[in-house]
N, C-alpha and C positions, 0 to 999 in steps of 0.2 A: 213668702215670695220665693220663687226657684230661682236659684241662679243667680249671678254678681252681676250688680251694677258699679261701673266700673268710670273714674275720670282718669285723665291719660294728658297730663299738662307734658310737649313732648318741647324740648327746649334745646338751645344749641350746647350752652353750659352746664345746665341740671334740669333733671326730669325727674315730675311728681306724678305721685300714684295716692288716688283717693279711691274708698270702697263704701260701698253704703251699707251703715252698721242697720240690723232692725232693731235690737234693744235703744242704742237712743236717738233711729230712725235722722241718722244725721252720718255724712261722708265721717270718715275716719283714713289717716293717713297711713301708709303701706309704705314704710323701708325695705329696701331691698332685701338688706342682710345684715346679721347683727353686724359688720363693722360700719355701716351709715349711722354713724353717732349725731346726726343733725336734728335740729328737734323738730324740724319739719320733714324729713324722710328725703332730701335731696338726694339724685340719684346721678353722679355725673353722665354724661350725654356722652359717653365713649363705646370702644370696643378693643379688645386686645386678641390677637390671633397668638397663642403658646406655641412659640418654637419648635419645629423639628415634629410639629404634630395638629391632629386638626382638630384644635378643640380651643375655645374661645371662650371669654370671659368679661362682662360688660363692668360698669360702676366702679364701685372703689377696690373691689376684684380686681380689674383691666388695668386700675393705675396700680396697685400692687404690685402687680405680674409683670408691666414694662419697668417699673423701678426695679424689681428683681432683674432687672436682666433676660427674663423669661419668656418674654411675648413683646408682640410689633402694637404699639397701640395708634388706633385713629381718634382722632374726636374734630366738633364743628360738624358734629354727620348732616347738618340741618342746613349749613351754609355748601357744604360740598353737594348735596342732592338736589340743593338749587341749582346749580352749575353743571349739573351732569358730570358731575369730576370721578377722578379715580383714585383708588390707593393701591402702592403695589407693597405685597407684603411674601416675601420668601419666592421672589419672582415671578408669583402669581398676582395678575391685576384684576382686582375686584370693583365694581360698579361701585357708587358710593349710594346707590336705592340697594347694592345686596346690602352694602355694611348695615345702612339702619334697617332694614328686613331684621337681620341676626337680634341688634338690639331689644326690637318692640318684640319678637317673638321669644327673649330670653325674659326679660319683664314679663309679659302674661306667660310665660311658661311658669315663671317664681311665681307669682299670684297667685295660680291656681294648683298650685302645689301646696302653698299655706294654705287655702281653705280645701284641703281634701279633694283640688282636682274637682273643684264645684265648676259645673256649665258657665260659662258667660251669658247675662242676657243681653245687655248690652252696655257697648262702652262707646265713651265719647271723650274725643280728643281733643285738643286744643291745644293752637298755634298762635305762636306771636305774631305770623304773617300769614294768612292761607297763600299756599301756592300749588298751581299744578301738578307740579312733579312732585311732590310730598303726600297731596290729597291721593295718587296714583299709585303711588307706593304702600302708604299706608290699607288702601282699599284692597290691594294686591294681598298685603300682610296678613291681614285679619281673616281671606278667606283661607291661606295656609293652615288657620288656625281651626278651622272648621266655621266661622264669625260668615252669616249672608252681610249684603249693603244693609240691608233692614235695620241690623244688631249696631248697625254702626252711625255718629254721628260725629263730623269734622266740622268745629267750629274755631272760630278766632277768640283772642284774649280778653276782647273791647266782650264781645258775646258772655263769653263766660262769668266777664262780669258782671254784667247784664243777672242773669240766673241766681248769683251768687246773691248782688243785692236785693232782686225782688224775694229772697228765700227769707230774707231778713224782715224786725220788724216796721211796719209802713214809716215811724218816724224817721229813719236811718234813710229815709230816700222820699221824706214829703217835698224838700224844697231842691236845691242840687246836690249830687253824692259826686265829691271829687274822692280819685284814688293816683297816687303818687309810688311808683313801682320804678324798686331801685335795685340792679341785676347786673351780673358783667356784661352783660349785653347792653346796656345803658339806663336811662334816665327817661321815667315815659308819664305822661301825665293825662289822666283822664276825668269828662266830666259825664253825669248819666242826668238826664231832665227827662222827668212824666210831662209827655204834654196831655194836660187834662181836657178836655170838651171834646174830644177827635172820636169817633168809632169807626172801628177802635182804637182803642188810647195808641200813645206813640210813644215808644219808651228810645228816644234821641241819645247817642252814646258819642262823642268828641275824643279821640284820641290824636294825642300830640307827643313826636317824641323830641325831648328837651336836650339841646345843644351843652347844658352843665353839667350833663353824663361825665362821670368819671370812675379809674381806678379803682376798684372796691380795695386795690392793698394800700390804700393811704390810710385804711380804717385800722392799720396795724399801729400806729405810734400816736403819740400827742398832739403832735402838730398838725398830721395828715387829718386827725378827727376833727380838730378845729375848721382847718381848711373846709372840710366834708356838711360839719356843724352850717358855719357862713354861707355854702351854696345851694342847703335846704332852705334856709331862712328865707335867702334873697327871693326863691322861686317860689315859695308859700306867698311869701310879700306880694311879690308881683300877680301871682294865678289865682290867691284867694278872695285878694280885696275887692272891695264893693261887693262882692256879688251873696245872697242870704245862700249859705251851705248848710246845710241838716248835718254830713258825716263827710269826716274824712278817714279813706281807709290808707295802711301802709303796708306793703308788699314786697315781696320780693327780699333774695339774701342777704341786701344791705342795709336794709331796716330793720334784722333780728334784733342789733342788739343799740337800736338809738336809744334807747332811754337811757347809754352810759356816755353818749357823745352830743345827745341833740339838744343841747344846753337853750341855745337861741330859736332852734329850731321848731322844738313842741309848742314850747308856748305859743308861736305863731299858731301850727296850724288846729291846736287844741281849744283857741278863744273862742268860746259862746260856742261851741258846737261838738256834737260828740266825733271823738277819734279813736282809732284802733287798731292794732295790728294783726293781719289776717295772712301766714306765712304760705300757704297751699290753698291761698284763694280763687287761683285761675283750676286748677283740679276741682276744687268744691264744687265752684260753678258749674263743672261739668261733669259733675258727679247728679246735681239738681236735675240738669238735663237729660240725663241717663235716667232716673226716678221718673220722670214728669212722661216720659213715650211709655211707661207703663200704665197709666193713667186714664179710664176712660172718657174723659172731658182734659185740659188744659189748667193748669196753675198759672200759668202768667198768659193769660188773654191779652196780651199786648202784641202791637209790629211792630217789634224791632228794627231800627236803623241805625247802623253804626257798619264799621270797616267789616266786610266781607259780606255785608248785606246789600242788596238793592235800595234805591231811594225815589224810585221814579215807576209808573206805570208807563209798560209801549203799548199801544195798540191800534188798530186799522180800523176804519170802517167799512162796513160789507150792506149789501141787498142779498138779505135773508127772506125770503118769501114775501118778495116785494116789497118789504122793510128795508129802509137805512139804520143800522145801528152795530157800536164799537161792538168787535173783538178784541178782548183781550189776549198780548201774546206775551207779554211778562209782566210781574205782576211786583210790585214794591214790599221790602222786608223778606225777598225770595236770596237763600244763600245763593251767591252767584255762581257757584262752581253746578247750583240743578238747577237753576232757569234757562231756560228753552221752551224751544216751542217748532213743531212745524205745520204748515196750514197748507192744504192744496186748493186753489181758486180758477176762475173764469176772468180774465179780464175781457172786459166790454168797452171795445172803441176807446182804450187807454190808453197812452205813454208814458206813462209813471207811477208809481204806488207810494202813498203818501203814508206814513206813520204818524201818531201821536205820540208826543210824548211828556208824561205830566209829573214833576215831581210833586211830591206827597206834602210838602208844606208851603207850595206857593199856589195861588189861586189860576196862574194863567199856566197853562198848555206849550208848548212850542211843534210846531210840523217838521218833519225833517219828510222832503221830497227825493225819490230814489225813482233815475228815469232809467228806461227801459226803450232808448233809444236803438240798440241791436239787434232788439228782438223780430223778428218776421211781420210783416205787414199779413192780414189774415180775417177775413170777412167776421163778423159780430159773434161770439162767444164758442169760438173757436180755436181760443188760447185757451190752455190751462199750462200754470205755473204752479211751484214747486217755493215757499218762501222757508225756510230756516233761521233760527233765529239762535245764538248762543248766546254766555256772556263772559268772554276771558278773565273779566275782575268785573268788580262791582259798581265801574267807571266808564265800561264800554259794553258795545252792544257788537254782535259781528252775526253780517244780513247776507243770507246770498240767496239769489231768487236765480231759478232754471225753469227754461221753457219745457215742456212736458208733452208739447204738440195736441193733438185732436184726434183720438183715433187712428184709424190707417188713411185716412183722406188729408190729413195732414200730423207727416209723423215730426217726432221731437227735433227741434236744432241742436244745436253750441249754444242757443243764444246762453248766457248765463252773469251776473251781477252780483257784484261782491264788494260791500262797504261795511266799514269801522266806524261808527258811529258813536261820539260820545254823549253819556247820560248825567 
């Protein structure tokens, strides 16, 4: 196969980099540079501008170079790119989309300089939150890199897991797979159900993030690990009971090293079921993902529903050659950030256009009515409108419908309607 397939876990605190090996046709993890001595290739999430010159240096380089004294270091690129924030460094103010631009393009620069400056085929990233201005940024990035949209896939954490456990074998996910991801960003809990009988199948993914997040530096002394120890227990206790679990997985940097703290803990969540620890499990996952668009058919035949997917069908009903029957204009298990749609129509003797809308595991429907009280009064099929359809997250829906007029016998108004509709 030409070309690296590539995961890109992009994170506030640390960023993983997975590559898919062909000899054992499995992700393999990518360090930066020989000083990331982490056994899982942790990449801190920084950027350091060197002093008195313009050259920049990301990961454990960056924090280097501002402990020397040497360079202005940023980091949180993830939470400042939310914010549209700025950093000013040698009294020049930089965007905080240039700072993580610098970053992702100094990673795949390192990347592809370990393998010989091999092409990218495609890579895929993955976010603890999809957000606009991140997914903007990064799309922005990649094409710098020479990377079309095609080459690139932006999914969320809940997703990657997704990928990573269907990669696994079927026992690891016949009944429920919870996974328990413990990070300086907090404390997150997740569950993934096959609903079986559905076509296609529906692979449901629950993320929850847990209020007993804490400090990863209590895991430095005795105490703090007991501490640590007692508020995995309590939340295995609480999140695993009653319910038949096949696997539980554990993630994230502050479960590298529970087998020397989680006294109370394992046993909980190890009883009658298999457990494991998967350090660059959100990369893997999207490392499978990068493998699977090379593919000419599909390795996971499922719809996916979890955070930054759809859960709900919209759609209208229309008179198609004298037919009633639904159009679809979004469609469920569509990542939210490329569902859309736009439709041009006739309305005939209407004041409203009415939507369906059906989430994917309940049997009834609901109508959400959207009138079109402004629009020009106008003898029988002599409106034509203009309906657009986006989805700002994977909760809401944003409609605006313009009149489009009739020809030159009746040209376009203002009229035009715009509603937030939640899904």
């Amino acid at each position: 196969m030409d070309g690296l397939l590539i995961g890109f876990d992009l994170c506030d605190t640390y960023t993983q980099v997975c590559v898919y090996d062909e000899k054992t046709a499995e992700p393999i993890v990518i360090p930066l540079s020989d000083p990331e001595v982490a056994q899982f290739g942790d990449i801190p999430t920084v950027v350091c501008k060197c002093r008195r010159r313009d050259e920049w240096r990301i990961g454990s380089d960056g924090f280097k170079t501002a402990l020397e004294s040497d360079g202005i270091m940023v980091d949180k690129l993830i939470r400042l790119s939310r914010k549209s924030g700025v950093a000013t460094l040698e009294d020049v103010t930089y965007q905080a989309s240039e700072l993580l631009e610098i970053f992702i393009l100094k990673v795949l620069g390192y990347v592809s300089e370990k393998f010989d400056h091999a092409p990218i085929r495609c890579i895929t990233f993955t976010l603890r939150v999809l957000d606009a201005r991140i997914i903007e940024c990064i799309l922005a990035t990649t094409k710098k890199f020479g990377l079309s949209d095609d080459q690139v896939q932006i999914i969320g954490h809940a997703e990657a897991y997704m990928y990573f456990l269907m990669s696994q074998k079927p026992e690891v996910y016949a009944n429920i797979a919870s996974l328990f991801e413990l990070s300086e960003e907090g404390l997150t809990y997740m569950e993934c159900r096959v609903m079986r009988g559905m076509k296609p199948q529906i692979v449901r993914i629950s993320a929850e993030r847990l209020e007993e997040g804490f400090d990863l530096g209590i895991l430095e002394n005795a105490q703090g690990k007991r501490l640590a120890d007692n508020i995995i227990c309590s939340c295995a206790e609480r999140l695993l009971a009653k319910k038949i679990i096949s696997s539980v997985c554990l993630a994230g940097k502050g479960f590298e090293h529970v087998d020397q703290w989680g006294v109370k803990a394992l046993p909980v969540i190890c009883n009658r079921r298999k457990a494991f620890y998967e350090g660059p499990l959100f990369a893997k996952g999207a490392v499978y993902l990068a493998m699977d668009t090379q593919r000419e058919s599909t390795a996971y035949p499922y719809m996916c529903v979890c955070d930054g997917r759809l859960a709900s069908n919209v759609s209208i009903n229309m008179q198609v050659n004298g037919l009633s029957r639904p159009v679809m204009l979004v469609s469920a298990g569509t990542r939210w950030y490329q569902a859309g749609s736009e439709l041009e129509f006739y309305i005939d003797d209407m004041d409203s256009v009415d939507l369906t809308i059906q989430a994917i595991d309940q049997m009834q429907s609901r109508t959400v009515k959207v009138d079109l009280d402004n629009f020009p009064v106008r003898p029988k099929r002599a409106t034509r409108v203009k309906m657009s359809l986006s989805c700002p997250s994977e909760s809401l829906l944003k409609l605006k419908i313009e009149d489009m007029g009739f020809g030159t016998m009746f040209p376009a108004s203002d009229a035009c309607v715009e509603r937030e509709i939640p899904l």
